[in-house]
C-alpha positions in Angstrom: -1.9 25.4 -7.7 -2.2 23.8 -11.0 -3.1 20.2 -10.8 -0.9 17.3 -11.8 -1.0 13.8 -12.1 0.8 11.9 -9.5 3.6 9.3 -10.8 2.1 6.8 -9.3 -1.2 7.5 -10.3 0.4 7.7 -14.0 1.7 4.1 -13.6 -1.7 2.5 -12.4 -3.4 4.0 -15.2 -0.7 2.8 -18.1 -2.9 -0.9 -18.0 -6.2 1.0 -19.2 -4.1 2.8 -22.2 -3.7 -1.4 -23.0 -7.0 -2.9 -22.9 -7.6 -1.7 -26.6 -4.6 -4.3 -27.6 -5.8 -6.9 -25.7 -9.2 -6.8 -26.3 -8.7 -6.8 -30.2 -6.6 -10.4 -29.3 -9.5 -11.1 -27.7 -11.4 -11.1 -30.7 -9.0 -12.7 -33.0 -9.2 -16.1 -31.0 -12.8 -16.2 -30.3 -14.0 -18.0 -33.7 -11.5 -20.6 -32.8 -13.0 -20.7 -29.5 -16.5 -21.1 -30.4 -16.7 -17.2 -28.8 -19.2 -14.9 -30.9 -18.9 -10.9 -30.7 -21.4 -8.3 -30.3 -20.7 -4.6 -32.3 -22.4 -2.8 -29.8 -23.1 1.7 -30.5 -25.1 3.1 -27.3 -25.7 2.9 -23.8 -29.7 1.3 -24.4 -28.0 -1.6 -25.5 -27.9 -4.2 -22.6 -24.4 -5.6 -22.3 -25.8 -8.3 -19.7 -27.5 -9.5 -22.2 -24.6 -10.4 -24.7 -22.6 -11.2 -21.4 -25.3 -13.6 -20.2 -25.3 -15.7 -23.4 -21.4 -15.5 -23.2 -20.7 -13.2 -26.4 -18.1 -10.6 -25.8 -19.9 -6.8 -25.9 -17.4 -4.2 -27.8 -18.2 -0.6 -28.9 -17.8 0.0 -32.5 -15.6 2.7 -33.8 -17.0 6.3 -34.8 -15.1 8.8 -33.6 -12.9 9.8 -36.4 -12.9 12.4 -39.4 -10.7 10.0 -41.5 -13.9 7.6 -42.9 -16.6 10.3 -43.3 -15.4 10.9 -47.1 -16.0 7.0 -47.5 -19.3 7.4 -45.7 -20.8 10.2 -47.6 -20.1 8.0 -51.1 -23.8 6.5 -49.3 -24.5 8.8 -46.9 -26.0 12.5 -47.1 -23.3 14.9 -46.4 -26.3 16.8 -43.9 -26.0 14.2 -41.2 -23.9 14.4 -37.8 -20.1 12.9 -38.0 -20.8 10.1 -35.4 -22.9 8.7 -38.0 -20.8 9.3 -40.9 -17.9 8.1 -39.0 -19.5 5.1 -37.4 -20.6 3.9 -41.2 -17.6 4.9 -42.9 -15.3 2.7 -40.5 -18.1 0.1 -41.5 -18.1 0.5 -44.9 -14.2 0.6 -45.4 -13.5 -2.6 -42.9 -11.2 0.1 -41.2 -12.9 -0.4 -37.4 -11.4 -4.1 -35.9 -13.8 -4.5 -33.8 -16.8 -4.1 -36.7 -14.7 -6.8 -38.6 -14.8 -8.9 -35.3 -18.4 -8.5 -34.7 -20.8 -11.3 -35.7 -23.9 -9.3 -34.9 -24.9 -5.1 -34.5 -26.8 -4.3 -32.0 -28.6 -0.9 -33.1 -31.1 1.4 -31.7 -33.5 3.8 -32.6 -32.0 7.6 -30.6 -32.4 9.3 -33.8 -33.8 9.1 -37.1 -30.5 9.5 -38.8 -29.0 6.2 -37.1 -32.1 4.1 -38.3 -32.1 4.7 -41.9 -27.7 4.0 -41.3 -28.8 0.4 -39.9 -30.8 0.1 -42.7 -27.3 0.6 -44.9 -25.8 -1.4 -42.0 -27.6 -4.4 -42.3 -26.1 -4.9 -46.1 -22.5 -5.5 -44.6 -23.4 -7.9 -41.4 -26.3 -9.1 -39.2 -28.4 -5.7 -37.7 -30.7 -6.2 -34.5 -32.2 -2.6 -34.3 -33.9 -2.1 -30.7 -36.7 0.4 -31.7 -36.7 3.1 -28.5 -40.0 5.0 -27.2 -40.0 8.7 -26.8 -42.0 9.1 -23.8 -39.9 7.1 -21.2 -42.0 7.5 -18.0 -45.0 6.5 -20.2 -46.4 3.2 -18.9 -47.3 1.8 -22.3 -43.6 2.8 -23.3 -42.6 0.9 -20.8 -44.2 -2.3 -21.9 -43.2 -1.8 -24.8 -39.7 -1.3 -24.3 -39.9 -4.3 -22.4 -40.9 -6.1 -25.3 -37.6 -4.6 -27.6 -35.5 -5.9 -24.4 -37.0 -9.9 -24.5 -36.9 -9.2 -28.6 -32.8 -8.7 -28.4 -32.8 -11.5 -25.6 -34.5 -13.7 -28.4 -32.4 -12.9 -31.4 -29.2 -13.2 -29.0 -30.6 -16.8 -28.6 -31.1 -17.5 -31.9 -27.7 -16.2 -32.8 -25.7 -18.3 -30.3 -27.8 -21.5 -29.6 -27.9 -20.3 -25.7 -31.1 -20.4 -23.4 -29.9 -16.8 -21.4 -31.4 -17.4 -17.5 -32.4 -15.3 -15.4 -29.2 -16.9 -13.2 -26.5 -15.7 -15.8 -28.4 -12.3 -16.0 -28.2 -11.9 -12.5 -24.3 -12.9 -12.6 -23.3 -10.1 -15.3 -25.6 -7.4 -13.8 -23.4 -7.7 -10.5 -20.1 -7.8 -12.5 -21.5 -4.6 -14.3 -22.7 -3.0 -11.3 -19.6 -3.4 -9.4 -17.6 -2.0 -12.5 -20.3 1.1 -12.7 -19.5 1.8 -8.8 -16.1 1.8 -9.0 -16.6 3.9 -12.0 -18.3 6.0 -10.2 -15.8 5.9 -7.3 -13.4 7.0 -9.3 -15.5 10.0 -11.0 -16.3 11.1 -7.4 -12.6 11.8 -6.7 -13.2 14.6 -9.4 -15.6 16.8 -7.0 -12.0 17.4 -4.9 -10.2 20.7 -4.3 -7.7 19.0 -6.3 -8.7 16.9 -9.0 -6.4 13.6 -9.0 -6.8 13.2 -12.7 -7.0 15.3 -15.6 -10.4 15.2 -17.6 -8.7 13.7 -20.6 -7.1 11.1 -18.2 -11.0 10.6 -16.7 -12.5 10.2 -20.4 -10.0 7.2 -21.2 -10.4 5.2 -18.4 -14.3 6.0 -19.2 -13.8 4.7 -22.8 -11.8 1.6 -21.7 -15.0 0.1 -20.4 -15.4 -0.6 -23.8 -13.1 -2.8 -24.5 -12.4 -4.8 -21.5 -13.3 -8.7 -22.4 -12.4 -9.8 -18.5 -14.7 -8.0 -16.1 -13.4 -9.0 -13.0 -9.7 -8.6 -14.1 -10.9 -4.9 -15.5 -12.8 -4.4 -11.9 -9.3 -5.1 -10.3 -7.7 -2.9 -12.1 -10.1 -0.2 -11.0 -9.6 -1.2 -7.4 -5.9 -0.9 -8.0 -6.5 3.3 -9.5 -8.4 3.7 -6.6 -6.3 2.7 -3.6 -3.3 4.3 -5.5 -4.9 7.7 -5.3 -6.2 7.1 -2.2 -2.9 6.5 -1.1 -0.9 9.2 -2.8 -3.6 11.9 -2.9 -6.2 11.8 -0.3 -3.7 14.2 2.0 -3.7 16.8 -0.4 -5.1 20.1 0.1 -5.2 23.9 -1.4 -7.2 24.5 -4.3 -6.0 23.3 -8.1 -6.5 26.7 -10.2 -8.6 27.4 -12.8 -12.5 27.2 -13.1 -14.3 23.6 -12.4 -15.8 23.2 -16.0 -18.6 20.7 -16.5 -19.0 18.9 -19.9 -22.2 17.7 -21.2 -24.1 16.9 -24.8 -23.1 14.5 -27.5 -20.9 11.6 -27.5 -17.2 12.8 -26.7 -14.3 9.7 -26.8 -11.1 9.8 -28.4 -10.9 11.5 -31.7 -13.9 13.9 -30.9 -12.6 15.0 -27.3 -11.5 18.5 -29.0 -13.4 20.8 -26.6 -12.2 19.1 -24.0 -8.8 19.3 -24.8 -9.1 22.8 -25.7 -10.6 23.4 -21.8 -7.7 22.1 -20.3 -4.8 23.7 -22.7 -6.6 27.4 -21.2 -6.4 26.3 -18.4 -10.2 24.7 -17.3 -10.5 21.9 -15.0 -12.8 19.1 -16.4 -14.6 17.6 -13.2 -17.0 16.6 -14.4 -18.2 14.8 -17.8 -22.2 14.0 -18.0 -22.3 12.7 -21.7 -22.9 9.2 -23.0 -18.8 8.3 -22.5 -18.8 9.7 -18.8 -21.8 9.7 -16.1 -25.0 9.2 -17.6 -24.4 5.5 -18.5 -23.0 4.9 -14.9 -24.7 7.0 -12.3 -27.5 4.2 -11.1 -27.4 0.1 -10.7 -29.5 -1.9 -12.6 -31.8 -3.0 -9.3 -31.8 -7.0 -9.7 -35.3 -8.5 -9.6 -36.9 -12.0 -10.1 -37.1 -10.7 -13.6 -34.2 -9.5 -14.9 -35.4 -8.9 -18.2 -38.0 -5.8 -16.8 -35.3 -4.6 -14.2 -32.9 -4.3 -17.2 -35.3 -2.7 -19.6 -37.1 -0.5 -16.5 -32.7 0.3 -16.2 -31.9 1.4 -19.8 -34.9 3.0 -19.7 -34.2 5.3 -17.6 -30.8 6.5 -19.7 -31.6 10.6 -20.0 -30.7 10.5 -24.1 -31.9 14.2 -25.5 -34.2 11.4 -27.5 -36.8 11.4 -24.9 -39.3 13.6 -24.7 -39.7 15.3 -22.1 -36.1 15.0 -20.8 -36.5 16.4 -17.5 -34.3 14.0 -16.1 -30.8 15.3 -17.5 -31.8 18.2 -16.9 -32.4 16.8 -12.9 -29.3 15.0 -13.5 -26.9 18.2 -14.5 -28.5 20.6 -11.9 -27.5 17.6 -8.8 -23.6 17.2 -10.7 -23.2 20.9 -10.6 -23.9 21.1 -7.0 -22.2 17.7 -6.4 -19.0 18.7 -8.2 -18.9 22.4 -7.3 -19.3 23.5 -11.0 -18.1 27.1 -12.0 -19.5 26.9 -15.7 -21.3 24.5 -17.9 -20.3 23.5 -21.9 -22.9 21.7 -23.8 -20.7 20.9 -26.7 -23.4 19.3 -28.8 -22.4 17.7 -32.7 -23.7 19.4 -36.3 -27.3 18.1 -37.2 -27.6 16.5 -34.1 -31.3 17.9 -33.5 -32.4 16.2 -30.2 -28.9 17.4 -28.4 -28.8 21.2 -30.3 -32.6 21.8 -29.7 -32.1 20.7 -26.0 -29.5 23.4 -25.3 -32.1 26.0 -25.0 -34.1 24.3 -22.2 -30.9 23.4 -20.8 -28.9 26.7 -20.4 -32.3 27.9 -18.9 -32.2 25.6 -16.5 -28.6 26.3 -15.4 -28.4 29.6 -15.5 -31.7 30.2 -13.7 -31.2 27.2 -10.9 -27.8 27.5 -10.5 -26.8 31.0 -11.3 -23.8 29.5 -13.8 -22.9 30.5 -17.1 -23.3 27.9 -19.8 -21.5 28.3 -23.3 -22.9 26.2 -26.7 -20.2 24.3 -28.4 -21.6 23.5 -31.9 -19.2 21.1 -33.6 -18.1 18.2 -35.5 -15.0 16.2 -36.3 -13.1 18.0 -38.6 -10.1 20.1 -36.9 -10.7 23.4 -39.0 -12.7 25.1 -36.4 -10.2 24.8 -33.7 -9.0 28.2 -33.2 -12.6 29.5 -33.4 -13.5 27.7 -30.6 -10.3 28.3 -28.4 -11.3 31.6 -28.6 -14.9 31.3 -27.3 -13.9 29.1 -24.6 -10.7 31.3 -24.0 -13.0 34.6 -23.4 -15.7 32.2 -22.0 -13.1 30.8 -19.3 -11.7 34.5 -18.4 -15.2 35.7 -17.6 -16.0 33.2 -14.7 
């Protein structure tokens, strides 16, 4: 049978669809009340940092076609649309939450994104956290370490806030209950019958972004759980359709196209290891005297395609494949992203080889004008499994 979404399980997920509305509210009262906001672009940056020191932590926009044109007025025209998009909604004071921000906090995945800070810091205050490429290195380690107290610093300086290891240790169990729940919820996916839709997955994914109130956000993840608990955990047959993993670049709303197209043929999306989905939420950050090195040793850790070696997504996919009982694999990477489209190689070697799966390469960007082309790949590539 082809799977659909409870009512109920529609009505406890409406409040997620919200938190975008609230959040920017959020933001429009905190000068008055002495709040200061973080722009926040990637998963190395520590949230329980900006927590701890009481900032509010939002993700900046740069999922949209719309502000490239105004980018590329700066910007080469030869870069990927994340960060054309990210600096376009920057440049043209279109992104709320960039307007909100008192402070960027920036890293170092790829070359591209460090010479945009460099733009960046023209148009409001840029902290750039520079990344090592070796992460199981022990002198990257230290060093990372170092970036992590850095930002702790310049958070300090920025607020007039001593961050303790006490308020660290606070946030990282806020964040690590939100991550398990997350995860909780992504688990449900490995079912027979999926209780949500991938789209529907990816959205409460991206809401994380924007929720100010962790512990009412945490609730309303409890709520999503015990609802499909109680409405689905009877259920039984098989949904149709193959079980379709997503993985490579950055996929929210406004660049979810190849998802979408997967489920309009008919794929079910169980399973999503990108930045949005499980690779930022898969592991706790293990609290320690010294929060600052658990939280650096944490972020660490993240498998970006800008380590080197990045044997651990590749680890990662082979254990979600088995874990979610994967028929077939789409690495659905973004134009002139080099670390991601070099890293599908190694990848579909590893799938194919270990699992005995098909993987198909998604090259893409923002722009809607190779739709069609790629309905019919993943049409043909859906009809072979």
């Amino acid at each position: 049978m082809k799977r659909t979404t409870h009512p109920d399980i529609l009505a406890a997920l409406k409040p997620f669809s919200l938190l975008s509305e609230l959040c920017q509210g959020d933001l429009a009262e905190a000068p008055e009340n002495g709040i200061k906001v973080a722009g926040i672009y990637c998963v190395f940056a520590p949230e329980e940092l900006v927590r701890a020191a009481g900032m509010i932590p939002v993700s900046l926009c740069g999922k949209s076609e719309k502000p490239i044109a105004t980018a590329e007025t700066e910007l080469p025209a030869a870069l990927c649309p994340l960060i054309k998009s990210s600096y376009g909604f920057a440049l043209s004071g279109t992104c709320p939450y960039f307007t909100a921000a008192d402070l960027i906090i920036g890293e170092t995945t790829c070359d591209g994104k460090k010479k945009m800070f460099e733009r960046m810091a023209k148009l409001k205050p840029v902290h750039v956290m520079q990344l090592p490429y070796a992460a199981e290195n022990t002198s990257a380690k230290a060093f990372w370490r170092a970036e992590v107290a850095r930002l702790k610093t310049f958070i300090e300086e920025q607020t007039g806030v001593t961050i303790t290891d006490e308020a660290l240790t606070r946030e990282t169990t806020l964040i690590n209950a939100r991550n398990e729940k997350l995860m909780a919820l992504s688990n449900l996916m490995a079912r027979p019958v999926p209780p949500l839709s991938g789209k529907e997955m990816l959205a409460v994914m991206e809401s994380r972004n924007v929720a100010v109130d962790l512990p009412a956000y945490n609730a309303m993840l409890d709520d999503l759980l015990q609802t499909i608990e109680k409405v689905a955990s009877g259920e039984t047959g098989k949904a149709n359709g193959p079980r379709v993993l997503i993985t490579g670049c950055p996929m929210g709303s406004g660049s979810d196209k190849v998802l979408r197209l997967v489920e309009e043929l008919g794929g079910q999306v169980v399973a999503q290891e990108h930045c949005g989905g499980l690779k930022s939420i898969f592991r706790p950050v293990t609290k320690e005297r010294d929060m600052i090195t658990a939280l650096a040793d944490h972020y660490l850790g993240t498998p970006c395609a800008c380590m080197s070696p990045n044997t651990k997504r590749l680890e990662f996919l082979v254990s979600l494949v088995d874990q979610f009982h994967v028929d077939a694999v789409i690495d659905a990477t973004l134009q002139n992203c080099h670390p991601y489209t070099v890293e599908h190689t190694r990848l579909a070697e590893t799938l194919e080889g270990q699992c005995g799966i098909p993987v198909l390469h998604v090259n893409t960007g923002y722009s809607p004008s190779d739709t069609e082309q790629i309905r019919i790949r993943v049409e043909a590539f859906l009809e072979m499994i």
